[in-house]
C-alpha positions in Angstrom: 154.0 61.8 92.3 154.5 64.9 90.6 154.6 67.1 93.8 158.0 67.3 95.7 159.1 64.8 98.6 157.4 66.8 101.7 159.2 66.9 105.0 158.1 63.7 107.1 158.1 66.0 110.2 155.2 67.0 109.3 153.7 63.0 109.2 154.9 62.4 112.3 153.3 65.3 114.1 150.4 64.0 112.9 150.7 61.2 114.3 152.0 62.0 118.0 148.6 64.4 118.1 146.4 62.0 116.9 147.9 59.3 119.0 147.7 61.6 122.4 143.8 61.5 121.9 143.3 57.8 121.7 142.0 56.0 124.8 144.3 53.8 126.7 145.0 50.2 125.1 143.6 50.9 121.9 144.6 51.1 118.1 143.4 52.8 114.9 144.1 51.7 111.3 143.3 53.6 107.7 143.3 52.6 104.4 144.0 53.5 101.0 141.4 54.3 98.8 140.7 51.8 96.3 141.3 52.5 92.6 138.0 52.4 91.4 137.2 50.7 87.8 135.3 52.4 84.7 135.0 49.0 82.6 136.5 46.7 80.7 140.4 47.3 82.3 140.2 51.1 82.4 140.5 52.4 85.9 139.9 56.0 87.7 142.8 57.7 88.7 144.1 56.8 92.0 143.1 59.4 94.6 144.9 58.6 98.0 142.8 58.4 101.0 143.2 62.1 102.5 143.7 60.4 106.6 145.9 58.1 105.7 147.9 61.1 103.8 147.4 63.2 106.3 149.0 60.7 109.1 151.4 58.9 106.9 152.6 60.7 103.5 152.1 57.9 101.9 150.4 58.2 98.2 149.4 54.5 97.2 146.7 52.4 97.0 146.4 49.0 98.6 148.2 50.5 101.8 147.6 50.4 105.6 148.0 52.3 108.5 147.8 51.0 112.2 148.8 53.2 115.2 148.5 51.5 118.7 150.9 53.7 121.2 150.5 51.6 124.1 151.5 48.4 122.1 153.9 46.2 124.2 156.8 46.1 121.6 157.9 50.1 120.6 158.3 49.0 117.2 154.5 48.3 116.7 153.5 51.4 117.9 153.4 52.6 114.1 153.1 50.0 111.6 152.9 50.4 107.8 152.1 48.0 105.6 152.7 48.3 102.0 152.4 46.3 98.8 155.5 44.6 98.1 157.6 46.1 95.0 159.1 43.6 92.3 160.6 43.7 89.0 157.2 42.3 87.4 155.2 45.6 88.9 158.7 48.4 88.3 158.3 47.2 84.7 154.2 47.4 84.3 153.6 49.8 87.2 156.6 51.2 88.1 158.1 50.6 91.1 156.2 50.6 94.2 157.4 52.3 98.1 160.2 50.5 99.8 160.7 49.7 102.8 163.3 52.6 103.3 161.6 55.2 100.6 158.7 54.2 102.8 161.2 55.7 106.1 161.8 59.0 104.4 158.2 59.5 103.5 156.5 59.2 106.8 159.1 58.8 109.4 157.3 55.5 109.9 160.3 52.5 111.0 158.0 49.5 111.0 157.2 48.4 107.4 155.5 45.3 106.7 154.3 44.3 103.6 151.0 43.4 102.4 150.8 39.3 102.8 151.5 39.7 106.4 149.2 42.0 107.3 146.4 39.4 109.2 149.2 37.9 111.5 150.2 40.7 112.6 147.3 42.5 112.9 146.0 39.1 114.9 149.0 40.1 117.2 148.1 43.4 118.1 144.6 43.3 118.7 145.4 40.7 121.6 147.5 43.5 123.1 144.8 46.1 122.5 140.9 46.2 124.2 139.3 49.2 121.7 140.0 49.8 118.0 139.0 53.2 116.1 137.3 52.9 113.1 137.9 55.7 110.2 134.5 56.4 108.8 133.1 59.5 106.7 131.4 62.2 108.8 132.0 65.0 107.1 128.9 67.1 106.6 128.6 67.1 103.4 129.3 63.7 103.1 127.0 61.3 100.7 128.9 58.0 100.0 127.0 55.3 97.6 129.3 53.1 97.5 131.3 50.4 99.9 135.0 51.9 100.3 137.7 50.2 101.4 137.9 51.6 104.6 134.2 50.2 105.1 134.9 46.5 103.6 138.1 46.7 106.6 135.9 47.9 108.9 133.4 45.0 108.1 135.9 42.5 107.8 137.2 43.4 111.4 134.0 43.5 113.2 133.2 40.1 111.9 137.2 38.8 112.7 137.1 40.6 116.0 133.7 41.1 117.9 135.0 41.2 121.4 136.6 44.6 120.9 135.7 47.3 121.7 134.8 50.3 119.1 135.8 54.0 118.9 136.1 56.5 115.9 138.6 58.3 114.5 136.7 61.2 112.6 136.0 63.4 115.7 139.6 63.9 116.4 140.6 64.3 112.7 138.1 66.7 112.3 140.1 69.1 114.8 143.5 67.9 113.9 143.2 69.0 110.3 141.2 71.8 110.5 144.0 73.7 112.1 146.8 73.7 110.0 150.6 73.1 110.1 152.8 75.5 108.5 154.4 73.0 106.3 150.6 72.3 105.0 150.4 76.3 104.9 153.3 76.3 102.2 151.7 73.5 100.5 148.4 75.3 100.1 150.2 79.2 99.1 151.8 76.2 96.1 148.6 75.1 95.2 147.3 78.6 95.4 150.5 80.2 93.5 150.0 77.5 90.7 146.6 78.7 90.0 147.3 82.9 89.6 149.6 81.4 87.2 146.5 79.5 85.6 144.2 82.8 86.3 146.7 85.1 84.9 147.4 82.9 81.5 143.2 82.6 81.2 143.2 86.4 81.4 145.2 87.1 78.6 143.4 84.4 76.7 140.3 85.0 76.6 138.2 87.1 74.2 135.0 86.8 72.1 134.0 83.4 70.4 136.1 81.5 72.4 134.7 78.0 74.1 134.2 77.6 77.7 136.7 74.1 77.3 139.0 76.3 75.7 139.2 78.3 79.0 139.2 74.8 81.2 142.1 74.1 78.7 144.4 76.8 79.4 143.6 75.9 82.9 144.9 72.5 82.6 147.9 73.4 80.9 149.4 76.1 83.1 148.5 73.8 86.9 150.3 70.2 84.6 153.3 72.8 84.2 153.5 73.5 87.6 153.5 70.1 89.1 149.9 69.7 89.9 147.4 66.6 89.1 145.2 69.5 87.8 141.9 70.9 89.3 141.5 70.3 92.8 137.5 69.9 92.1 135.6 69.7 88.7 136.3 73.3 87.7 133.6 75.6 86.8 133.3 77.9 83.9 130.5 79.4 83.4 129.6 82.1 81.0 126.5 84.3 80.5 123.7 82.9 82.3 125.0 79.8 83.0 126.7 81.5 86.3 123.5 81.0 87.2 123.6 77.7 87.5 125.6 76.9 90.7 127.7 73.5 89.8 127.7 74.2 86.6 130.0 71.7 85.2 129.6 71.2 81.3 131.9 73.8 79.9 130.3 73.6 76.5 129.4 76.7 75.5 130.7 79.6 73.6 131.5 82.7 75.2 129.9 85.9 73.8 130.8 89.5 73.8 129.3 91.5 76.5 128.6 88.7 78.5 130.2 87.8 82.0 132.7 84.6 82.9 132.3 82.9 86.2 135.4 81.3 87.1 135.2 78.0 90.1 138.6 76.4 89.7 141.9 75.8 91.6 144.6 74.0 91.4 145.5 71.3 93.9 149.4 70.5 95.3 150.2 68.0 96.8 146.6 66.8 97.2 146.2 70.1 98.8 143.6 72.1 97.4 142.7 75.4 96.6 139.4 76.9 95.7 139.7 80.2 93.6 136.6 82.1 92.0 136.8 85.3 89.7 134.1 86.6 87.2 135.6 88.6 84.1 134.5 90.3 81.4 134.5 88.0 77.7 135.3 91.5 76.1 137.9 92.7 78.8 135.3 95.6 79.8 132.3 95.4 82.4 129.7 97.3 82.0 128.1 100.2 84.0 125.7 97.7 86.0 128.1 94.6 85.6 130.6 96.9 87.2 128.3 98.2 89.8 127.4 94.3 91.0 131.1 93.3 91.0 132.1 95.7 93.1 129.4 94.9 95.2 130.1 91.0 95.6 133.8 92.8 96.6 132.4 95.2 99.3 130.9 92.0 101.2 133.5 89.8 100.3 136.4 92.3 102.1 133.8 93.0 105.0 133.3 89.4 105.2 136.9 88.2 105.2 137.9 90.8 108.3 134.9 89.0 110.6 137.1 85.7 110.1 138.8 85.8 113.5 139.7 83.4 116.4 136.5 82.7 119.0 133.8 83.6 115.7 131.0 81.0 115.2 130.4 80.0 111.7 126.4 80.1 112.1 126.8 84.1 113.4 129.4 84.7 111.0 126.7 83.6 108.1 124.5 85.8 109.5 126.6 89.0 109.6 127.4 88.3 106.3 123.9 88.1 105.1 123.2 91.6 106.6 125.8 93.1 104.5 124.5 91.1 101.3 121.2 92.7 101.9 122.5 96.2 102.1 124.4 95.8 98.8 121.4 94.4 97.1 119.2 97.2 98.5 121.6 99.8 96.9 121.6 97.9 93.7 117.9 97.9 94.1 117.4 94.3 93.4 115.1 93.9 96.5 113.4 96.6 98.5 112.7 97.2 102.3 109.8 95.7 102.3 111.3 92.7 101.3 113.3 92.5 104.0 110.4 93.6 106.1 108.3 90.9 104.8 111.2 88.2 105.0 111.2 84.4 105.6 113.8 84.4 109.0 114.6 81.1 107.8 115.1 82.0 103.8 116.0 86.2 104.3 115.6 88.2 100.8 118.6 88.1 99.9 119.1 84.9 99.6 117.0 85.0 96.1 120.2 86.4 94.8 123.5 84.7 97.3 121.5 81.4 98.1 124.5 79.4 99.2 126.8 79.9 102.4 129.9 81.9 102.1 133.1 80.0 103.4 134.1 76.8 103.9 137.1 75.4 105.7 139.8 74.0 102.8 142.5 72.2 103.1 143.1 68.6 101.8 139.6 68.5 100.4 138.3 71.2 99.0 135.2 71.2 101.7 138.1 70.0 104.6 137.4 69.0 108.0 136.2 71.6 110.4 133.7 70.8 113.2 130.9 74.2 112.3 130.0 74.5 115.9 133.0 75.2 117.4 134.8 78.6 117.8 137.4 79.3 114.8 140.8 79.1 115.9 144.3 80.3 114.2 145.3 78.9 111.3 142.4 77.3 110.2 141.7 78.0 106.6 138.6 79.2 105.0 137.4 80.6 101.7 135.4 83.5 101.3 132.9 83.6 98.3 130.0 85.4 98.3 128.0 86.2 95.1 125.3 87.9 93.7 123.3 85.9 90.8 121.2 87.6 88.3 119.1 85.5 86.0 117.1 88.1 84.5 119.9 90.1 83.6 121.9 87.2 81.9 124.6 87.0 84.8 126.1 85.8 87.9 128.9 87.2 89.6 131.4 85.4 92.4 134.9 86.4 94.4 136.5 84.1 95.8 139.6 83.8 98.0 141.4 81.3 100.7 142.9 82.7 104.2 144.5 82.0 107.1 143.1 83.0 110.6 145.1 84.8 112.2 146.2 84.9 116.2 145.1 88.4 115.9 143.7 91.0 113.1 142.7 90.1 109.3 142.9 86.7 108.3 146.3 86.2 106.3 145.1 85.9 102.0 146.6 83.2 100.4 145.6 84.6 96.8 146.6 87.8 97.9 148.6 88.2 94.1 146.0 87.2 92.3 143.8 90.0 90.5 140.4 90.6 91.8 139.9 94.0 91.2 137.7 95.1 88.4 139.9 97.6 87.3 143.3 95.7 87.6 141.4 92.7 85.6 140.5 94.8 82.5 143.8 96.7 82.9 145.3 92.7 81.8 143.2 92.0 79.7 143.7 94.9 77.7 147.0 94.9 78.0 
């Protein structure tokens, strides 16, 4: 991995958490994603499984991870099992996790390795009476094909149909939501490593340049910095294509006058952030450009203070909303009796901020969070409101990551990186 080894105290405070939720006499296992093939023998990069990372460190495919606390012998209480390294895959592959690099990486003592994984998972499950499944409940969710997890999961139903059956996602979707301060540092790197990307795109761009170019200079600044790259398929959108919410092509050339929608961020460690800035192609907004950017600011800093232990995301949305339709009253983009006249379930503004305005982030970019419960202390969010103008060529969106705080303003993790209009044409005219 590119990333830096991370302190295994971290994996096995995971671990003890998760662990002190489980019912008595029972075990959980995750998996390693697969690596997923595009034909012929040309293969997706590997992306590791984010619970099995998230309870274990460990970044490779093909690997396992049972926890069973009340297991008869202590030393099956955590059990890895891992492909076995050899000269053959060191040469091809290069070399796999040992046994001991295994140790340092999760704090895990009982290593196994692959070909004995069915006897000894035979062993336990006599010694257990439930088993938690790892299955994909995230909200946004929409999986269309079979995982590994689910071909385990399949395989062990089948193997073992006397158990019983619990799931692990309810109590990893409150474990990672609140966050560690190890994976705090983790996500200021992955934030840090994209102002660097932000700040190098700033002094880049200018008329006649391509939206790849952009992406490119992107690319270049998070691959110096020890990141994969993007944390999600960036976005940059110019002119009217802001418009377009995921758009995703890149393709097009950026014009003077017009307006650049930045999506992008940079991921550490699989740890993502989630970064969005709109900037001027010719370094200068305009009067009304100017005028809707600092709007989209106004909410966005009103919206970030109402991020605070005890707030429900569902009110929070609301609030927010009230303040969008005051800014778009001023910029007289809807009128009062719009709001009058409004849809309760679709209010007026959302013509022009039709998508929600945080999300929690952490090792996905949408991260665990259960929405109807109170937000607590160091969960992280983003805030990213936007107002989107198709009849007037553009779309405009600010977008941070913070940290709830135990009390007052949430801490900003992209606190250094530019966001106001005047700083950003003051670089790029620099």
């Amino acid at each position: 991995m590119k990333y830096n080894l991370i302190d295994k105290k971290l994996f096995i405070k995971n671990r003890k958490n998760f662990m002190a939720e489980m019912k008595p006499k029972s075990l959980a296992v995750f998996n390693s994603n697969d690596i997923y093939p595009i034909s012929a023998d040309s293969t997706m990069p590997f992306q590791q499984a984010r619970d099995i990372f998230y309870l274990s460190g460990v970044d490779q495919d093909k690997s396992i991870l049972v926890l069973f606390p009340d297991a008869p012998l202590e030393k099956h209480r955590e059990i890895l099992f891992l492909t076995e390294t050899n000269e053959h895959i060191a040469i091809w592959e290069g070399e796999k996790l040992t046994k001991e690099k295994a140790y340092d990486t999760s704090g895990v003592k009982t290593v196994y390795w692959l070909k004995d994984f069915e006897k000894i998972f035979f062993e336990v499950m006599t010694q257990c009476e439930t088993v938690y499944f790892n299955t994909n409940e995230h909200y946004r969710a929409s999986v269309e094909t079979q995982t590994r997890e689910a071909r385990f999961i399949e395989w062990c139903k089948q193997k073992y149909p006397a158990h019983q059956v619990a799931k692990s996602n309810p109590i990893l979707q409150r474990l990672r939501s609140v966050k560690d301060q190890i994976e705090l540092d983790l996500m200021q790197k992955a934030c840090d490593i994209t102002e660097k990307a932000f700040r190098r795109t700033l002094n880049f761009v200018k008329p006649g340049v391509w939206e790849y170019e952009i992406e490119a200079e992107f690319m270049h600044e998070m691959l110096r910095n020890r990141s994969k790259g993007f944390a999600y398929t960036p976005i940059i959108a110019s002119g009217n294509n802001a418009n377009v919410l995921h758009y995703v092509e890149n393709n097009q050339q950026c014009k003077a006058g017009d307006l650049i929608l930045l999506d992008t961020g940079a991921e550490y460690a699989n740890y993502s952030s989630d970064l969005s800035r709109t900037i001027p192609v010719s370094g200068t907004f305009s009067q009304r450009q100017k005028e809707v950017y600092n709007a989209v600011n106004k909410v966005k800093k009103e919206a970030t203070k109402m991020l605070v232990p005890g707030t429900l995301w569902a009110d929070y949305h609301v609030e927010v909303g009230k303040l969008m339709t005051s800014e778009l009253l001023d910029l007289k983009l809807i009128d009062k009796a719009d709001v009058k006249n409004q849809d309760p379930d679709w209010p007026a503004y959302k013509k022009y901020f039709m998508h929600g305005t945080s999300h929690h982030i952490g090792l996905d970019t949408h991260d665990y969070g259960i929405l109807t419960e109170p937000m607590k202390e160091n969960q992280v969010f983003t805030v990213e409101p936007g107002i989107y103008i198709p009849a007037e060529g553009f779309g405009i969106r600010l977008e941070d990551d913070v940290v709830i705080q135990k009390s007052g303003e949430p801490f900003n993790l992209m606190r250094n990186i530019p966001i106001e209009a005047e700083e950003i044409e003051e670089i790029m005219n620099s």
